[in-house]
C-alpha positions, 0 to 999 in steps of 0.5 A: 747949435741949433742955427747950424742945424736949422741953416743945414735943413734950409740949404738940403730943402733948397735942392730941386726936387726935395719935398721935406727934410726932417730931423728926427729922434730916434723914437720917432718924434719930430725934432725939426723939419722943413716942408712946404706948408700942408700937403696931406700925402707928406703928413701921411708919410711922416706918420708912417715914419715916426712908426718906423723910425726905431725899428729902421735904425735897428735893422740898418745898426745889425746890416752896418748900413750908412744910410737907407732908402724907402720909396713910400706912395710916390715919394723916395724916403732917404733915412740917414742916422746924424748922431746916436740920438737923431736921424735925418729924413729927406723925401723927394719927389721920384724925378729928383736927381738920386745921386745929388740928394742921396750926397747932399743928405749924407753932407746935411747928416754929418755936419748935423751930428756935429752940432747934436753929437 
């Protein structure tokens, strides 16, 4: 299980354009993440994000939405649930291609609610 999750972060971190890819729980706590070493402006979003993980999944749970996104300093934040217990975060830089990241995150996100459902 936790091979499938780790070899699904490593290929969506691998996409041109992708910052950090991070496995959240629903409360907000960091379950897994790739980034590229210290980088203070990624740090400052994911504190940011562990305030607001809960109370974005309850707004995306009330509208039906699949996935949502943020754009927070200069980076596009991908929010998409992975299970009832986890969702994945993919931060990319504003010049990443949109359309390939926001596919690949939802990829990443169903093959990851396999491995945690």
């Amino acid at each position: 299980m936790v091979k499938g999750v780790e070899e699904t972060l490593d290929q969506l971190y691998e996409i041109e354009g992708v910052e950090a890819c991070i496995l959240y729980r629903i409360d907000g706590v960091p379950i897994t993440l790739r980034t590229p070493g210290y980088r203070e402006h990624l740090l400052e979003t994911m504190f940011w994000l562990e305030k607001q993980i809960k109370h974005v999944l309850g707004e995306m749970n009330r509208e039906g939405l699949k996935e949502t996104i943020f754009y927070f300093r200069n980076n596009r934040i991908l929010i998409a649930p992975t299970s009832k217990s986890t969702v994945l975060v993919t931060i990319t830089e504003p010049e990443a291609n949109q359309q390939l990241t926001s596919l690949e995150t939802m990829r990443a996100s169903k093959i990851i609610g396999g491995f945690v459902a």
